[in-house]
N, CA, C and O of each residue as an XYZ file, in Angstrom:
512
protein
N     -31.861    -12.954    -18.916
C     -32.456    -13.436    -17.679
C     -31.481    -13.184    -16.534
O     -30.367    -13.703    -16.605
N     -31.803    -12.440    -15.499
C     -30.919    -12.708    -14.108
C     -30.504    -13.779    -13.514
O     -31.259    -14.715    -13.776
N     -29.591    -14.092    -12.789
C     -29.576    -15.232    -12.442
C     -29.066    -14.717    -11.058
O     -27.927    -14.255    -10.983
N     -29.891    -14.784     -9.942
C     -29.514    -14.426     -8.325
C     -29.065    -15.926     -7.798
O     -29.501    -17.026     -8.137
N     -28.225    -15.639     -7.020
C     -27.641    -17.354     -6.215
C     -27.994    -16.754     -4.473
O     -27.389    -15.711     -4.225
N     -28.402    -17.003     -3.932
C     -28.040    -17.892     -2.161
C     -27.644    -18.597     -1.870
O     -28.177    -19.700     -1.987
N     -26.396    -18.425     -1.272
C     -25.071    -19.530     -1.495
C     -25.699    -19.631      0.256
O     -25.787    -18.645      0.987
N     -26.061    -20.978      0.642
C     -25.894    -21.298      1.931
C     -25.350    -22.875      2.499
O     -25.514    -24.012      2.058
N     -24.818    -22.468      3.379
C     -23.653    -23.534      4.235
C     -23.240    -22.751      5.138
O     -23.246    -21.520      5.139
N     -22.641    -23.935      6.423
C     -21.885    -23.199      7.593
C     -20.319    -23.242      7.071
O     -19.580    -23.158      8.051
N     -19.800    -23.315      6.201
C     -18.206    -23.678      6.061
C     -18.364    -22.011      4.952
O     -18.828    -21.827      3.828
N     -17.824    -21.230      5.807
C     -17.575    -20.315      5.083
C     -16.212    -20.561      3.578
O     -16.218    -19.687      2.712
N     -15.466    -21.418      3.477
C     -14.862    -21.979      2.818
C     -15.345    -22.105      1.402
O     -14.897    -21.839      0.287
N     -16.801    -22.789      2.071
C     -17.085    -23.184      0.888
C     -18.484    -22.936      0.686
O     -19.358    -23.781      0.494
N     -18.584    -21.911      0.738
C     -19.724    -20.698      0.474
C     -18.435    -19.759     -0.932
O     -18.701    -19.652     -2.130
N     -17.795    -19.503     -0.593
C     -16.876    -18.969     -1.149
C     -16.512    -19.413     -2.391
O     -16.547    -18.636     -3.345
N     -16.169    -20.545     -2.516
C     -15.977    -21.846     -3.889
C     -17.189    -21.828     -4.029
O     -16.607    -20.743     -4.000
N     -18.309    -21.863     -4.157
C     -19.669    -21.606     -4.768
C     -19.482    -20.776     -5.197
O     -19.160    -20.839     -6.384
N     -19.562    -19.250     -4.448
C     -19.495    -17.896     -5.061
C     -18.804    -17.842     -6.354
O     -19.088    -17.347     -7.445
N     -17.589    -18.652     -5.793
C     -16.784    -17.956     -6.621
C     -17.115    -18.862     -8.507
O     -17.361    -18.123     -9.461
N     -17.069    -20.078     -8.664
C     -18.168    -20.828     -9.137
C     -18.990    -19.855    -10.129
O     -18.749    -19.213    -11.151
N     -20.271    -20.130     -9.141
C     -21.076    -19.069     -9.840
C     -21.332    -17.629    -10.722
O     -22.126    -17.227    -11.573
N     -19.797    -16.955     -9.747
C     -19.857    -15.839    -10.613
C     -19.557    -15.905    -12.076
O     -20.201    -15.520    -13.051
N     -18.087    -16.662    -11.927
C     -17.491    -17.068    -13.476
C     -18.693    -17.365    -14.766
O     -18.541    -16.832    -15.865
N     -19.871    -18.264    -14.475
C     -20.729    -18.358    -14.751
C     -22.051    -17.371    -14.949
O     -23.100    -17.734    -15.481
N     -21.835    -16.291    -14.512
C     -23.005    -15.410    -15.217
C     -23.857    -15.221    -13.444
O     -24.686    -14.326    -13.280
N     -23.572    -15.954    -12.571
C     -24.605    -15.333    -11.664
C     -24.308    -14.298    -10.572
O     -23.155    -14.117    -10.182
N     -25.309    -13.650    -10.102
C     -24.692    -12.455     -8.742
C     -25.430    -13.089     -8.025
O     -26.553    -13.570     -8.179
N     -24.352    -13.046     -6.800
C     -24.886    -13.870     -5.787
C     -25.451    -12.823     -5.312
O     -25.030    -11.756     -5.757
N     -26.820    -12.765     -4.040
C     -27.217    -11.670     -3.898
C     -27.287    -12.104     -2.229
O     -27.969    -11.348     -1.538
N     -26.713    -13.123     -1.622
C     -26.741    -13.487     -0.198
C     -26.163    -14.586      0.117
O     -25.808    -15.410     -0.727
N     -25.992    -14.731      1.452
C     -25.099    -16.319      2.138
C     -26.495    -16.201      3.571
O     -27.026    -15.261      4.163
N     -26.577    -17.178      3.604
C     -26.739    -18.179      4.702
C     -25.891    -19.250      5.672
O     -25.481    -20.253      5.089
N     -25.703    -19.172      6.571
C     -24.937    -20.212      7.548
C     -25.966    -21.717      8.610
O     -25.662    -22.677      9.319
N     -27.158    -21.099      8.118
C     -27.911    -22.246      8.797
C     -29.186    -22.332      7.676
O     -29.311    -21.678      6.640
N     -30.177    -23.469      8.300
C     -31.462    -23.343      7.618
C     -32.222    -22.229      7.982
O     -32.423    -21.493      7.016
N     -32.695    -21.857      8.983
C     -32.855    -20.778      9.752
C     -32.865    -19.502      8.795
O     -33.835    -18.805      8.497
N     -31.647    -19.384      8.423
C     -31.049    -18.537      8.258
C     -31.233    -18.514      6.447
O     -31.349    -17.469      5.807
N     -31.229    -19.218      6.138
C     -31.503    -19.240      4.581
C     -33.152    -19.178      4.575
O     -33.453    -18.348      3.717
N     -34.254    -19.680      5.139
C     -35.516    -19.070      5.043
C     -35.604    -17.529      5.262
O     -36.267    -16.784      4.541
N     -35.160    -17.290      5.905
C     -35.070    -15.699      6.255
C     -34.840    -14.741      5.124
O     -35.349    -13.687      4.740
N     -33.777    -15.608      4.714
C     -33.438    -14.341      3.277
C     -33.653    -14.726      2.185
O     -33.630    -13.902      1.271
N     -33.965    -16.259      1.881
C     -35.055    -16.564      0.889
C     -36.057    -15.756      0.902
O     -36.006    -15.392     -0.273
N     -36.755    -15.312      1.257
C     -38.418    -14.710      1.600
C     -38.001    -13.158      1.562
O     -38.825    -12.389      1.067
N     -36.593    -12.547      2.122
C     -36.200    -11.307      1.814
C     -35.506    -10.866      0.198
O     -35.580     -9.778     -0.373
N     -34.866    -12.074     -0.237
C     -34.046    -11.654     -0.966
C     -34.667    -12.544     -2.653
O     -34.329    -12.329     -3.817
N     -35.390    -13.271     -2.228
C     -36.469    -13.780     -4.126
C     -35.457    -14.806     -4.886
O     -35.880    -15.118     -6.000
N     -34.246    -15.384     -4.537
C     -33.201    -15.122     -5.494
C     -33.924    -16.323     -6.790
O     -34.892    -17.083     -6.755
N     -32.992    -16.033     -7.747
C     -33.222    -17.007     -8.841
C     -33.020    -18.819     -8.274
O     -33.444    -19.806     -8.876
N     -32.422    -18.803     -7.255
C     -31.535    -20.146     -7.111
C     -31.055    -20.157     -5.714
O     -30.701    -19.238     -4.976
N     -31.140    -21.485     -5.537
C     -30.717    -21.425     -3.920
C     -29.392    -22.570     -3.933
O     -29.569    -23.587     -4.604
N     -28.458    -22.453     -3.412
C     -27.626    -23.522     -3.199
C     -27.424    -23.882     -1.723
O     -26.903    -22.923     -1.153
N     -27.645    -24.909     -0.897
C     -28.315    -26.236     -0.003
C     -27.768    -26.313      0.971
O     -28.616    -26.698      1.777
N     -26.281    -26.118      1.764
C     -26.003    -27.679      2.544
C     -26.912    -28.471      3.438
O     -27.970    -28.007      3.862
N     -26.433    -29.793      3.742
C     -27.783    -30.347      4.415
C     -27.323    -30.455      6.186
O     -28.038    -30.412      7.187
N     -25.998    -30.591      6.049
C     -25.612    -30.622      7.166
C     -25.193    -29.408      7.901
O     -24.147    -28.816      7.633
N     -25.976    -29.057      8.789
C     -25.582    -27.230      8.998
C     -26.306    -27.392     10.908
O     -27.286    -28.081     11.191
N     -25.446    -26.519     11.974
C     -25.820    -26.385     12.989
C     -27.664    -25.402     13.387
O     -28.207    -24.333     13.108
N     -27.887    -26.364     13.986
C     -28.955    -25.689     14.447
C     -30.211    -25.992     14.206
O     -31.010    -26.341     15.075
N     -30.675    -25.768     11.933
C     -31.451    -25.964     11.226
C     -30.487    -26.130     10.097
O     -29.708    -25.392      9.495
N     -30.972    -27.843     10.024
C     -30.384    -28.237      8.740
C     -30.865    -28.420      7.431
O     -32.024    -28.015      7.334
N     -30.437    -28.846      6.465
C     -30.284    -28.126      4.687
C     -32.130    -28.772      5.161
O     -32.950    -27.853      5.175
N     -32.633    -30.011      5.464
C     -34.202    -30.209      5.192
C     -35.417    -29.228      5.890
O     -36.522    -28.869      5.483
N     -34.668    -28.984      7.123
C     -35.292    -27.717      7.455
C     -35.667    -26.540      6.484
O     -36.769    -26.117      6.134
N     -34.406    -26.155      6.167
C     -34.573    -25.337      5.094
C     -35.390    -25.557      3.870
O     -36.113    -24.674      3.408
N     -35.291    -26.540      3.438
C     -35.617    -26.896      2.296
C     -37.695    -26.695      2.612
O     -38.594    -26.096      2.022
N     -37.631    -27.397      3.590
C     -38.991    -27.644      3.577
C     -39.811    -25.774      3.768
O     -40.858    -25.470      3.198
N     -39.056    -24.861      4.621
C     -39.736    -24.014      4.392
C     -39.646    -23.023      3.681
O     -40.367    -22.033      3.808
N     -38.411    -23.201      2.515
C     -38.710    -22.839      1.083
C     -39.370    -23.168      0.148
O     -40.025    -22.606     -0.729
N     -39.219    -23.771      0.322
C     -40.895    -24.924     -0.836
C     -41.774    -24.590     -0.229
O     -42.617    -24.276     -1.070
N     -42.457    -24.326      1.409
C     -43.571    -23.648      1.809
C     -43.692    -22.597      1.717
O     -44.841    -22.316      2.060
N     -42.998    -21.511      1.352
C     -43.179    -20.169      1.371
C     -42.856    -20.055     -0.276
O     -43.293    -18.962     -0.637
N     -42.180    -20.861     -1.552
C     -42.348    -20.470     -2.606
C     -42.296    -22.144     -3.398
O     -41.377    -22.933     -3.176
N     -43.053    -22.339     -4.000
C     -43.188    -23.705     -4.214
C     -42.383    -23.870     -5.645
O     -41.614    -24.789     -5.931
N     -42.631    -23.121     -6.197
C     -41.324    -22.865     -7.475
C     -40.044    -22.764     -7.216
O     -39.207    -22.944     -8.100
N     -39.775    -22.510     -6.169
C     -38.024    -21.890     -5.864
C     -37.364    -22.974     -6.445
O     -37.858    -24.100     -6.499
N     -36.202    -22.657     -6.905
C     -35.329    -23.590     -7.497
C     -34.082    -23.792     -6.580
O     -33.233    -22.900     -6.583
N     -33.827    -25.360     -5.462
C     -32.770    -25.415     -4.485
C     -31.915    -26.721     -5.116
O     -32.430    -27.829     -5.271
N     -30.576    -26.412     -5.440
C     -29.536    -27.173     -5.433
C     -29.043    -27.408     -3.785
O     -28.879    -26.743     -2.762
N     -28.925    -28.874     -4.287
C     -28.686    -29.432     -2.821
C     -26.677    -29.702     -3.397
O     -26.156    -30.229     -4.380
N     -25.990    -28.826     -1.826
C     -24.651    -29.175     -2.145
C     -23.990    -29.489     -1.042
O     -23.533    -28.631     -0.286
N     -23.861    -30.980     -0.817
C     -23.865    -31.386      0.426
C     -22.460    -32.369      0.297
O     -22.000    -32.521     -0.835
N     -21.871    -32.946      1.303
C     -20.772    -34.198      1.230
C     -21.305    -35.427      2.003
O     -20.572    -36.409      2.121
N     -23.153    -35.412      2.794
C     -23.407    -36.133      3.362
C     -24.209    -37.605      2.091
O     -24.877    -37.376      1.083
N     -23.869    -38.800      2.569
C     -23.865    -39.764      2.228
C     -24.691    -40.850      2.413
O     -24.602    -42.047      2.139
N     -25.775    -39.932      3.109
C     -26.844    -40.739      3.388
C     -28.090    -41.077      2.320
O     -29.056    -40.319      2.235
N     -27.987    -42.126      1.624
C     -28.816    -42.409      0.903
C     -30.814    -41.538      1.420
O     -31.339    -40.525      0.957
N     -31.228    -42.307      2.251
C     -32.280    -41.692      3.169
C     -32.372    -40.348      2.790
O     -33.089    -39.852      1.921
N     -31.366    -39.685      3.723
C     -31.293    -38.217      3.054
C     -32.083    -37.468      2.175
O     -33.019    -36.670      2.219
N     -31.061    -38.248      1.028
C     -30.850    -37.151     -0.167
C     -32.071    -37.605     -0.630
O     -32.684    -36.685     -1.173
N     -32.715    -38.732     -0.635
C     -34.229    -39.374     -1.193
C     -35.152    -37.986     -0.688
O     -35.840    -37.208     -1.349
N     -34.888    -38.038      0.554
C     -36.007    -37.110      0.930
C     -35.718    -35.791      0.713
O     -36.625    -35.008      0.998
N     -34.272    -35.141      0.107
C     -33.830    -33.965     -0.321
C     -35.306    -33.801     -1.658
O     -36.393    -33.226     -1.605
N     -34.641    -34.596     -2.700
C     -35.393    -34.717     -3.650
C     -36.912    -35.011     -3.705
O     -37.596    -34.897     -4.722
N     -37.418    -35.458     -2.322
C     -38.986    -35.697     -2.549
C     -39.302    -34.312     -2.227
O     -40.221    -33.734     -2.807
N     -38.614    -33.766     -1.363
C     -39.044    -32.501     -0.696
C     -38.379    -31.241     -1.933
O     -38.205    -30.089     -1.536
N     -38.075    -31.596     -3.317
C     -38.258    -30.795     -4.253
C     -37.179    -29.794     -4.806
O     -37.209    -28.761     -5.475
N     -36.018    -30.732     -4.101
C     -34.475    -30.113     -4.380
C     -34.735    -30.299     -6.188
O     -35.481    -31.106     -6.743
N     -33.761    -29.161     -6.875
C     -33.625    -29.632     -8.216
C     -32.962    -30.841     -8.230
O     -33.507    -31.912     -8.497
N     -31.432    -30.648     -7.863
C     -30.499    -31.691     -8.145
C     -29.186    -31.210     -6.631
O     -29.159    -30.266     -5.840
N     -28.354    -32.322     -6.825
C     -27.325    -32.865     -5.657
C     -26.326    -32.897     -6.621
O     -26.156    -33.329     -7.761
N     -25.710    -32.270     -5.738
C     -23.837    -32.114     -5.968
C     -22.859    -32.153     -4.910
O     -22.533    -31.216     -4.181
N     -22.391    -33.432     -4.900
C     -21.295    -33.923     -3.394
C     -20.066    -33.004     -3.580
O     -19.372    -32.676     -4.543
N     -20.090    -32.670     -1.995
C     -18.205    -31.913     -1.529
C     -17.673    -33.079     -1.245
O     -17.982    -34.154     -0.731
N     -16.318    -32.273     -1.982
C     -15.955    -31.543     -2.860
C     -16.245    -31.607     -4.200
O     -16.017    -32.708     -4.702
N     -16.763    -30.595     -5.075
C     -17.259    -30.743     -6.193
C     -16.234    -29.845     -7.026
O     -15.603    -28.886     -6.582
N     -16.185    -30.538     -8.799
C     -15.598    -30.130     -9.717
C     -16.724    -28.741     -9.837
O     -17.935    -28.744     -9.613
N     -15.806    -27.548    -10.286
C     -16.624    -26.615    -11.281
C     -17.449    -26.617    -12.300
O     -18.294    -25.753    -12.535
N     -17.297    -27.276    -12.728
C     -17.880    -27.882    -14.254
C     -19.693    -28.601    -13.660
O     -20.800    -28.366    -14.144
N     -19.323    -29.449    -12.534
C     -20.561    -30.280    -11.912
C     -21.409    -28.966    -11.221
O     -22.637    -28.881    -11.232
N     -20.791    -28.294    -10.819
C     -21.540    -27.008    -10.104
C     -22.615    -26.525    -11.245
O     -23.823    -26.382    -11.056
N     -21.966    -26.326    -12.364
C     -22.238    -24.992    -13.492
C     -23.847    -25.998    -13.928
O     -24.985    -25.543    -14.038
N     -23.414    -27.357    -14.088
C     -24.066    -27.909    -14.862
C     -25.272    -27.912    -14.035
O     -26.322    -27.686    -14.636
N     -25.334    -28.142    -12.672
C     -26.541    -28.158    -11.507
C     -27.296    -26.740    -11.957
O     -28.488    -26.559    -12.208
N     -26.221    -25.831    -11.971
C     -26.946    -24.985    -11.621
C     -27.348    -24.142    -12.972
O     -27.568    -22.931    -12.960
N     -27.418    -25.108    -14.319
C     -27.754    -24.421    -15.129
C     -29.307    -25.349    -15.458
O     -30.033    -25.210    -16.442
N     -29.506    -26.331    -14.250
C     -30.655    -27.143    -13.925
C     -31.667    -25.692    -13.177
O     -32.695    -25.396    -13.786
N     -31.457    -25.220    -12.435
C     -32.101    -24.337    -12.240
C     -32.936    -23.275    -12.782
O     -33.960    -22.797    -12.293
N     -32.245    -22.932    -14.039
C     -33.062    -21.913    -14.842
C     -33.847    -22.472    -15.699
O     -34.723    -21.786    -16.228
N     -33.709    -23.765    -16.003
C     -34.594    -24.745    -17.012
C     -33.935    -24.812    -18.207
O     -34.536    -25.523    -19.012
N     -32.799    -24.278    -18.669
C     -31.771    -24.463    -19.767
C     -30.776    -24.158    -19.360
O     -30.374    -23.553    -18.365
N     -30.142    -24.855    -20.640
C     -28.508    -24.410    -20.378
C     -27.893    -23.394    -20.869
O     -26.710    -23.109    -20.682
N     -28.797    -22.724    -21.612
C     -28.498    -21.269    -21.962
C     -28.710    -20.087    -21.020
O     -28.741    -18.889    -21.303
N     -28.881    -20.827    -19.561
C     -29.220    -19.429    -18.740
C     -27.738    -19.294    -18.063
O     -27.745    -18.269    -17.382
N     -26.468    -19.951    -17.997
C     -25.228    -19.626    -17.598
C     -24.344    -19.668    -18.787
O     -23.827    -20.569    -19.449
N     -24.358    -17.852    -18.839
C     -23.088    -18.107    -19.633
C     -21.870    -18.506    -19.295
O     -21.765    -19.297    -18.357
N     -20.695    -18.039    -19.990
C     -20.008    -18.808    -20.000
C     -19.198    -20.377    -20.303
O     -19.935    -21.313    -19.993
N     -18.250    -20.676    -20.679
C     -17.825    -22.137    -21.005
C     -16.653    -22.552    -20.455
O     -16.243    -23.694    -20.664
């Protein structure tokens, strides 16, 4: 099975620690995003297997996004990877059809495991 990532956030930092994350794990990232905006755009260009979230982002933030990925593919699979702390929030991350939430700064291990929520097993990231 492929496993495509869209690593999006404005902290190029930590777009990077995703990437880098993910690859170890079996996936090619196939794009970055810096806003919500900006992650619908190449959601809809780029199909990927998996989307990774932030919620807090200039302009159009992670619910923005979220909401018009779920409108344009209602299956898409979005890890929400955020450091915001708002209970409220993340409720409505998840009503609006995030897989799962993973707070910055996050262990590697918590990443792998989110994002082996995405493919529907845990046999879709290799690696250990």
């Amino acid at each position: 099975m492929s496993r495509t990532l869209l690593v999006t956030d404005d902290s190029m930092i930590i777009r990077e620690l995703i990437k880098e994350t993910a690859r170890e794990y079996g996936w090619t990232v196939v794009g970055e995003a810096v806003d919500g905006r900006d992650a619908i755009e190449k959601y809809r260009d780029l199909r990927p297997t998996g989307v990774t979230l932030d919620l807090v982002m200039p302009e159009f933030d992670g619910l923005h996004a979220l909401r018009g990925i779920k409108e344009f593919d209602p299956a898409s699979q979005v890890l929400v990877v955020s450091a915001i702390d708002q209970p409220d929030v993340l409720r409505e991350a998840i009503k609006l059809g995030a897989a799962d939430f993973v707070v910055k700064p996050f262990e590697p291990a918590r990443l792998r495991r989110a994002l082996e929520l995405l493919c529907g097993d845990s046999a879709c990231v290799v690696g250990t």
